[in-house]
C-alpha positions in Angstrom: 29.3 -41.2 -3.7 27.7 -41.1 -0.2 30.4 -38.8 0.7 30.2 -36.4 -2.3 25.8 -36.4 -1.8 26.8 -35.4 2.1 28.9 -32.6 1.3 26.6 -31.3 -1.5 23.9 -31.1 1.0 25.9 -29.7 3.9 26.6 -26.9 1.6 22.8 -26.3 0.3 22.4 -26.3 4.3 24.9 -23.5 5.0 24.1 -21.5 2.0 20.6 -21.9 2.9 21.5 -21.0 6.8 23.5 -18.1 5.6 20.7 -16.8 3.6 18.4 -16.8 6.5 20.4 -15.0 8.9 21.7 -12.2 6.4 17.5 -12.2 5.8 16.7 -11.2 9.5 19.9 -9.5 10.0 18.7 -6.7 6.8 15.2 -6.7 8.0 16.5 -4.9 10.8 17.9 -2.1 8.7 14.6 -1.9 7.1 15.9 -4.3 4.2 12.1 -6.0 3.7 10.1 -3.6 4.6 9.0 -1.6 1.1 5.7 -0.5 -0.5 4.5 -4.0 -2.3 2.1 -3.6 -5.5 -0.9 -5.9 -6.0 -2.4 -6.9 -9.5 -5.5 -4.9 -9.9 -7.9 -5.5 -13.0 -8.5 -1.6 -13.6 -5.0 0.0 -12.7 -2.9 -2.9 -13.3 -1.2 -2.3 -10.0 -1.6 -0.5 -6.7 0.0 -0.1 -3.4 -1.1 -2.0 -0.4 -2.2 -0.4 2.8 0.1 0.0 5.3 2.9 1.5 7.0 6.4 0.8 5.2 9.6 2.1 4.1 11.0 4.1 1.2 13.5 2.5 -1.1 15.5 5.2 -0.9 16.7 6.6 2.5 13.9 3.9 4.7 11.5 6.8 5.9 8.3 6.3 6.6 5.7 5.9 3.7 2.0 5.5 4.9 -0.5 3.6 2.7 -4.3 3.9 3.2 -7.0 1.2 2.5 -7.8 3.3 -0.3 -4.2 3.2 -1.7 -3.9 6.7 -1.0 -0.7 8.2 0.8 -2.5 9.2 3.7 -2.8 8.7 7.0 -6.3 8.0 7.4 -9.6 6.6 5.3 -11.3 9.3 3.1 -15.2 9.5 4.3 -17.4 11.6 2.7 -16.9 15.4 3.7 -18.1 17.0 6.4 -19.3 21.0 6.4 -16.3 22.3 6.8 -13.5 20.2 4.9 -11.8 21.3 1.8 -10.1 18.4 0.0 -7.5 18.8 -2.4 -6.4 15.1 -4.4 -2.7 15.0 -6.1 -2.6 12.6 -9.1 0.7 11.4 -10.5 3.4 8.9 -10.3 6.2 8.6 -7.7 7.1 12.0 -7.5 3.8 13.1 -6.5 3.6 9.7 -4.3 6.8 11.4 -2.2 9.6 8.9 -3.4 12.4 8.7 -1.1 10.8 11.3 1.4 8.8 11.0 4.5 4.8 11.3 4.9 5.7 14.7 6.2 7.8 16.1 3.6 5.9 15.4 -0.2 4.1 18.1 -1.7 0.4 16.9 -0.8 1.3 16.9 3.1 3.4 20.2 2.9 0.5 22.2 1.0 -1.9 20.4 3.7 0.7 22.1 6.3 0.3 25.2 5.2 -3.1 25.8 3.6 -4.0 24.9 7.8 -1.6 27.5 9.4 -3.2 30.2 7.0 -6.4 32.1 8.1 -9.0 30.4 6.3 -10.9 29.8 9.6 -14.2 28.1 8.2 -12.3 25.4 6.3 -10.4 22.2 7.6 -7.9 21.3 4.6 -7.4 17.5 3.8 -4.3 17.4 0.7 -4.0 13.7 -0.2 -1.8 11.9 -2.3 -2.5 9.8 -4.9 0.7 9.3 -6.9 1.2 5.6 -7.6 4.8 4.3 -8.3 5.8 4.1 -12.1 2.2 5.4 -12.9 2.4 6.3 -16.9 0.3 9.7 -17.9 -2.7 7.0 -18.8 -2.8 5.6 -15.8 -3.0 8.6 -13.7 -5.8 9.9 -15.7 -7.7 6.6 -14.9 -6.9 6.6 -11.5 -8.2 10.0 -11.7 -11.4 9.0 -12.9 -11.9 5.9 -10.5 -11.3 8.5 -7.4 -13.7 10.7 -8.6 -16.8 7.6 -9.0 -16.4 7.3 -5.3 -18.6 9.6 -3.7 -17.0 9.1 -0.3 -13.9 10.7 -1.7 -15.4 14.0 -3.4 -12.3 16.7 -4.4 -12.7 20.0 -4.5 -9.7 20.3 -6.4 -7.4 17.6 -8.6 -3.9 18.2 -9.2 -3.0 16.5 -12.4 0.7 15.7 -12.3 2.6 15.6 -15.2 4.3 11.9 -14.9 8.4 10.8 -16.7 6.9 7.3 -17.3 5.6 8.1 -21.0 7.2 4.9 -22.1 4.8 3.0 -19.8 1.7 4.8 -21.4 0.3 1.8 -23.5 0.2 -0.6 -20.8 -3.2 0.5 -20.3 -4.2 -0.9 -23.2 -3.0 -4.3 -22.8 -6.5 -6.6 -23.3 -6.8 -10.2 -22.4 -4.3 -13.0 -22.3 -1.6 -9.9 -22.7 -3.3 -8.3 -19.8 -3.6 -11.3 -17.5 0.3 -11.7 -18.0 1.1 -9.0 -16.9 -0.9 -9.0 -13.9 0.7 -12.3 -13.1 3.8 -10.7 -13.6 3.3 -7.8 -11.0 1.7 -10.5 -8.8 5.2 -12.1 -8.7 6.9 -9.3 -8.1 4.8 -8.4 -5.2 6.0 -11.9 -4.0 10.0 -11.4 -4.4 9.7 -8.1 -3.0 8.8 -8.6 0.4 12.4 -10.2 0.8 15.2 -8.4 2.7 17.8 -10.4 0.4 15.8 -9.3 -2.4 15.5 -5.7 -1.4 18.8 -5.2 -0.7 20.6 -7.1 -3.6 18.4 -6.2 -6.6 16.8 -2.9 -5.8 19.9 -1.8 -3.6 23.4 -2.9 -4.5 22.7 -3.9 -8.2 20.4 -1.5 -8.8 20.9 -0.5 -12.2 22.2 -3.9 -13.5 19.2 -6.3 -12.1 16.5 -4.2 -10.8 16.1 -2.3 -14.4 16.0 -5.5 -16.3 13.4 -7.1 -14.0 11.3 -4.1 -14.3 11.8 -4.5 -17.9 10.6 -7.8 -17.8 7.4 -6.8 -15.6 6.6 -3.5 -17.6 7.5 -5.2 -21.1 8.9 -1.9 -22.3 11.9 0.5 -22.5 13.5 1.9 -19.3 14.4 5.1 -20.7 11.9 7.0 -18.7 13.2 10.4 -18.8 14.3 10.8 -22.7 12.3 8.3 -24.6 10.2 10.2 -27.2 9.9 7.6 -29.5 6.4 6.1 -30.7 4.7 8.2 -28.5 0.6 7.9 -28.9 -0.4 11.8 -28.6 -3.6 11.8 -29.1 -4.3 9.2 -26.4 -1.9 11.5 -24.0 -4.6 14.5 -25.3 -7.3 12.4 -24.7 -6.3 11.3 -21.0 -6.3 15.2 -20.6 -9.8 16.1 -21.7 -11.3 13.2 -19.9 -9.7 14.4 -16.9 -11.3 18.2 -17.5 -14.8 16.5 -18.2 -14.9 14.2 -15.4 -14.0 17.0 -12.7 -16.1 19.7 -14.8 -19.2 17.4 -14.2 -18.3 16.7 -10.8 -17.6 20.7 -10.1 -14.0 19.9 -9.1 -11.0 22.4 -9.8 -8.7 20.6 -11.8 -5.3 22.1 -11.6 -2.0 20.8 -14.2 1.1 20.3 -11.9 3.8 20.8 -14.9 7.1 18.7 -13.2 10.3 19.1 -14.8 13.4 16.6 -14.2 17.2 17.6 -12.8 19.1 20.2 -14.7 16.0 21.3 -16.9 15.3 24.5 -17.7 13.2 26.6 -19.9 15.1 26.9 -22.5 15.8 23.0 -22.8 13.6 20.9 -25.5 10.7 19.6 -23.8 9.3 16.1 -23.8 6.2 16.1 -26.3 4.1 15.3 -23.7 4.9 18.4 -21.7 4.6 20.7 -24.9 0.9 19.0 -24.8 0.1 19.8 -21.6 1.2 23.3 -21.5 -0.7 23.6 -24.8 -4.0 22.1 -23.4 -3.8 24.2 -20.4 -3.8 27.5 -22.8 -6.5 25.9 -25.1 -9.1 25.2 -22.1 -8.0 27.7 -19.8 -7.0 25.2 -17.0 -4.6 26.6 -13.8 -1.3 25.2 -14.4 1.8 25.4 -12.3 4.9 25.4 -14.4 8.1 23.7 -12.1 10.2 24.0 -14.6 11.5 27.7 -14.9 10.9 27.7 -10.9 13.5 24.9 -9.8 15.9 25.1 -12.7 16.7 28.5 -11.0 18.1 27.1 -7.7 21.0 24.5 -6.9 19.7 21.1 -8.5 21.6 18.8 -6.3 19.4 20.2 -3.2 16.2 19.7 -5.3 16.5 16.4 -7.0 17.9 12.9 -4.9 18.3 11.7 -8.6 17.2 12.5 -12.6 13.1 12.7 -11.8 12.7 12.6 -7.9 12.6 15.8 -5.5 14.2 15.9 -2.4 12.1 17.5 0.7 13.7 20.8 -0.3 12.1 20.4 -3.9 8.9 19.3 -2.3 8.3 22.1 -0.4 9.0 24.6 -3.6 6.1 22.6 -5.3 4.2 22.9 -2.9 4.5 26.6 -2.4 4.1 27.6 -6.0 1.0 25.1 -5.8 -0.3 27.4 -2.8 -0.4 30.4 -5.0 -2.4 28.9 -7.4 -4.7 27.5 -5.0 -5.1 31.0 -3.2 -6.5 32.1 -6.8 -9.1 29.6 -7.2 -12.7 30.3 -7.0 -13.6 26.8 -4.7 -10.5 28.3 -2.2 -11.8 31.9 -2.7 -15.2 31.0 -1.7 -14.4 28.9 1.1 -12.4 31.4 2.6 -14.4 34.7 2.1 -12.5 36.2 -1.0 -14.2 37.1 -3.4 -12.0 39.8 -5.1 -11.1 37.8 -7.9 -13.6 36.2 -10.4 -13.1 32.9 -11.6 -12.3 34.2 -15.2 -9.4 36.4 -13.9 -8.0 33.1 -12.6 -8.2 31.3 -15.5 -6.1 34.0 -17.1 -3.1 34.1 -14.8 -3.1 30.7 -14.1 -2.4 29.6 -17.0 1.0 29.1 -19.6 1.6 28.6 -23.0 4.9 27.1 -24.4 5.6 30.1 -25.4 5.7 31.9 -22.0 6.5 28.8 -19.9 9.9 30.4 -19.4 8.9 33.6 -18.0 6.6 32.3 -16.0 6.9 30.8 -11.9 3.9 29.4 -11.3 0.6 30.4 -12.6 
């Protein structure tokens, strides 16, 4: 008996030592080392500061203490900065990309090589991972109740994640469960072994079904188009609209399509809706969809939703030409040749036209 208790410990003590060094042994390869989301009462999760890695590819992914992908605290703005906020979910957050190479820090790139000489631009994002359509519009509204952060424009991203949209609604003991559940998550994911086995080797078998368990909802992010609550997708819109309306901020519709889309392919609802609000309140949209599903997919997307840098910086130069037409950029800059109603003309798409149309 002695004998059998001995060996059943010597082997807890190897599997336990073996664990441990394949632990340190990953962390080296970056294993250990990804974004880790904190419970938070109003968002129900967001990134912690730091510096980490992507899960996909281990580049560089900087985290402010204002959960922004940035490298630096907002303060409020000086005379001559012009700040431009990206809202959305992982692919406005720059997944798998480094903090060079996602749309916000291209557009920042260039809107600084141009010749606007009395303006210092600031392009910040503030895509959160797996953030649903109502989640983005609150995180929206929470930005814009900090006067240190002040936009002069807000690029609404259009987020996959409509399966996730209720979430926001979860109230009391439903709510604190699931904060308890991201709160454990946030635990198991600061392991290598973790990291590599779950979200790396059995990606799609465990990871999926342990973010199923955490979100308490379907996975089918990209096709799902069943119960889908409309009117509070509409509503997350027009909130949006009022709140930067009665802060004077540009709000802008960043249209995002997924791999293999194109214009003439059924939309999701939700993307129907937002091309439709855009026409009805004559907000600047920038339609992806026709402008990627013309060049080689496999060099724009690393998978079904995500850009590569290559589709990055095609975002971010359609979102340039939009910006170039709006009265804030137009007045910061000195030009004044266009008036703000000709913008809302041209920058705006209607289903019907989304497949003529590159960017407007």
């Amino acid at each position: 008996m002695a004998t059998k208790k001995h060996r059943f410990l010597k082997g807890i003590g190897i599997f336990l030592a073996i664990c441990l060094v394949a632990e340190l042994g990953l962390r080296l390869f970056g294993y250990g080392s990804y974004t880790v989301y904190r419970p938070d009462e109003r968002l129900l999760w967001v990134p912690e500061p730091g510096r980490t890695l992507t899960v996909v590819n281990h580049l560089p992914i900087t985290i402010n203490d204002q959960g922004f992908r940035y490298p630096f605290d907002l303060k409020p703005k000086h005379g001559d900065e012009f700040r431009i906020i990206a809202f959305g979910d992982s692919a406005t957050q720059g997944w798998g990309v480094d903090d060079h190479s996602h749309y916000s820090a291209v557009l920042e790139s260039l809107l600084n090589r141009e010749n606007c000489k009395q303006e210092h631009f600031q392009v910040v994002s503030a895509g959160v991972n797996a953030y649903p359509n109502s989640l983005v519009a609150e995180k929206l509204k929470e930005v814009l109740e900090d006067n240190a952060v002040q936009p002069d424009i807000a690029i609404v991203a259009y987020s996959h994640n409509s399966n996730f949209e209720k979430l926001v609604k979860l109230q009391g003991e439903a709510r604190e469960k699931f904060l308890h559940r991201v709160e454990f998550k946030a635990i198991v994911r600061r392991s290598a072994l973790y990291n590599f086995l779950i979200e790396g080797v059995l990606r799609r078998i465990a990871y999926y079904q342990l973010r199923h368990l955490v979100m308490a909802g379907t996975l089918d992010t990209l096709n799902g188009m069943d119960n889908l609550d409309m009117d509070q997708f509409n509503q997350g819109l027009q909130q949006s609209l009022e709140l930067t309306r009665a802060r004077h901020v540009q709000m802008v519709l960043l249209l995002l399509g997924s791999d293999g889309q194109t214009p003439s392919t059924e939309m999701h609802p939700f993307q129907k809706a937002m091309l439709q609000f855009a026409e009805t309140h004559h907000v600047p949209l920038v339609n992806m969809i026709p402008v990627i599903s013309g060049k080689n997919q496999a060099e724009m997307f690393m998978d079904p939703a995500h850009p590569t840098a290559a589709g990055h910086q095609v975002i971010a130069g359609q979102l340039l030409q939009t910006i170039h037409n709006l009265a804030p950029y137009q007045a910061a800059c000195g030009e004044t040749d266009q008036t703000p109603a000709k913008v809302q003309s041209t920058s705006t798409v209607t289903p019907q036209s989304a497949g003529k149309s590159n960017a407007q």
